[in-house]
DRENBADO-305139 format. One record per residue (C-alpha): residue in one letter; residue number from 1; x, y, z. Coordinates in Angstrom, 1 decimal. Layout:
<recs>
[a,NUM,[X,Y,Z]];
...
</recs>
This chain:
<recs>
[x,1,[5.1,-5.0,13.0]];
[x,2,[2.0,-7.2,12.6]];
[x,3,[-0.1,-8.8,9.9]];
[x,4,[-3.4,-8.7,10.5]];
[x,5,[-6.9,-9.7,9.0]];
[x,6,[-9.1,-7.0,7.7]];
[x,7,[-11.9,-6.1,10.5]];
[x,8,[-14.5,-7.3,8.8]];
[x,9,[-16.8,-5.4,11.2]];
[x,10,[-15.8,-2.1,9.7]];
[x,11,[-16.5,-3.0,6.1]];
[x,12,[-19.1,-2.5,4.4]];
[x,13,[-21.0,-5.5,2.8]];
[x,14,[-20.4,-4.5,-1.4]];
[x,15,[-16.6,-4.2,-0.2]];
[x,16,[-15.7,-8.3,-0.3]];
[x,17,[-12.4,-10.2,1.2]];
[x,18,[-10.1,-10.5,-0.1]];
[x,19,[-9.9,-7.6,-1.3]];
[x,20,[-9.1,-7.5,-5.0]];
[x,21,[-8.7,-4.4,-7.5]];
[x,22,[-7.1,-1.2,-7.8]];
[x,23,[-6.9,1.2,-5.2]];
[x,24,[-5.2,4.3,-4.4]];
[x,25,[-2.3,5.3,-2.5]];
[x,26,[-2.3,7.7,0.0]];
[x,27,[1.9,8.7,0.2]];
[x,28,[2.3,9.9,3.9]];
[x,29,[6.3,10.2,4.0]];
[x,30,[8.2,11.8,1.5]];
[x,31,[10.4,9.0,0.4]];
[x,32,[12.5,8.0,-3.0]];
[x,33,[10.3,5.1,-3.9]];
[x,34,[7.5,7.7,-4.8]];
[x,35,[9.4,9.9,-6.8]];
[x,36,[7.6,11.9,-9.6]];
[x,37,[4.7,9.0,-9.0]];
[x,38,[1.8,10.0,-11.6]];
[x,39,[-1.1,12.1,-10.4]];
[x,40,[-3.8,9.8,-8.5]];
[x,41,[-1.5,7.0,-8.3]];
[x,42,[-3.2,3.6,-7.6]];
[x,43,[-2.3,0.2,-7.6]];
[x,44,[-3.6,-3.6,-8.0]];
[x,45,[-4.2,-5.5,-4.4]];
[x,46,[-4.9,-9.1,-3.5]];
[x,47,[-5.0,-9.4,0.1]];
[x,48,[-7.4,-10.6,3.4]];
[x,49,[-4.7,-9.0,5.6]];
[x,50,[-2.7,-5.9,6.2]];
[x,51,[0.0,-4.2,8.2]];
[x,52,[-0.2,-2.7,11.6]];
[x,53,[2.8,-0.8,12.5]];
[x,54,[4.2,-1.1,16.2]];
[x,55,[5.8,2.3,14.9]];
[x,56,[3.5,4.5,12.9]];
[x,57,[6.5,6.7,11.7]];
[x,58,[7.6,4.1,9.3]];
[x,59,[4.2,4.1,7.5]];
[x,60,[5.0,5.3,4.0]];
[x,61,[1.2,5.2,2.6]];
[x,62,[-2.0,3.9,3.2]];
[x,63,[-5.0,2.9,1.5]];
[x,64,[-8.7,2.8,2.4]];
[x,65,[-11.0,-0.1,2.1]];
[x,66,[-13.4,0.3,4.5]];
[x,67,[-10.9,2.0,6.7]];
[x,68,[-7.6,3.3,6.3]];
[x,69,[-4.9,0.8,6.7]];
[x,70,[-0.8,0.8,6.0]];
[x,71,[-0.5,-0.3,2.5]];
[x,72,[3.7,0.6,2.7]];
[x,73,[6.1,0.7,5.2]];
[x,74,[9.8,1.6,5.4]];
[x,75,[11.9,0.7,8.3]];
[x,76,[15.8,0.9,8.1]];
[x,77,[16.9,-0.2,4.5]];
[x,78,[13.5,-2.5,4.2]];
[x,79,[10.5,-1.4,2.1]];
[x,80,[7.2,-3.3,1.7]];
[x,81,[4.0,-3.0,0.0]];
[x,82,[0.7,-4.4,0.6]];
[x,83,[0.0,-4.1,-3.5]];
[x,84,[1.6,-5.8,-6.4]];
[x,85,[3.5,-3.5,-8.3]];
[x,86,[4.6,-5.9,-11.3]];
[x,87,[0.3,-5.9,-11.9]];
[x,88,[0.1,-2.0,-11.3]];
[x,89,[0.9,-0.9,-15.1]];
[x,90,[2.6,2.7,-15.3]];
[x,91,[1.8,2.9,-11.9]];
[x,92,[3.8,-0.2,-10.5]];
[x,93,[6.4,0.2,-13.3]];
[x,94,[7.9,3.9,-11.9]];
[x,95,[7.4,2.4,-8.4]];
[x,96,[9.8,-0.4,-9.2]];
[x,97,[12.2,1.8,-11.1]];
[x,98,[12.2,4.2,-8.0]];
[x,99,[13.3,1.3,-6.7]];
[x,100,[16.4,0.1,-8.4]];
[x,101,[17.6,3.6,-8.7]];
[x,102,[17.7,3.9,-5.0]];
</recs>
């Protein structure tokens, strides 16, 4: 896995870096951290960069700003997010309790 800088090429010029605000989740693997996640769920991001998978199979969701980009990954018994869940109200709060009951 990488870290990379948004391609500012592919974004439009009212979407600004870093990116800040809420945005919403697209799950792509069923997996235990997004169990019975509310309807639409969306989170708060900070962030100039994002991650690019060597292996897409461990994308877990991804987000679109500008494009569509990994905004979670799980690979082996690691999990990490792009968005801050402890800033994502309900939203962040049943993420992170996922969490500690897996």
């Amino acid at each position: 896995m990488k870290v990379v800088r948004f391609n500012t090429s592919l974004i439009p010029p009212e979407q600004k870096i870093p990116n800040m605000g809420w945005n919403e989740i697209q799950v792509k693997k069923n997996h235990p951290i997004f169990k019975d996640l509310y309807f639409e769920p969306r989170y708060y991001f900070v962030h100039s960069y994002h991650f690019k998978l060597v292996n897409p199979q461990e994308a877990l969701c991804t987000t679109q700003y500008g494009y569509d980009f990994v905004s979670g990954f799980c690979k082996d018994n690691i999990i990490g997010v792009q968005f801050h869940p402890e800033k994502s109200h309900k939203y962040g709060m049943k993420l992170m309790e996922n969490f500690v009951k897996m």
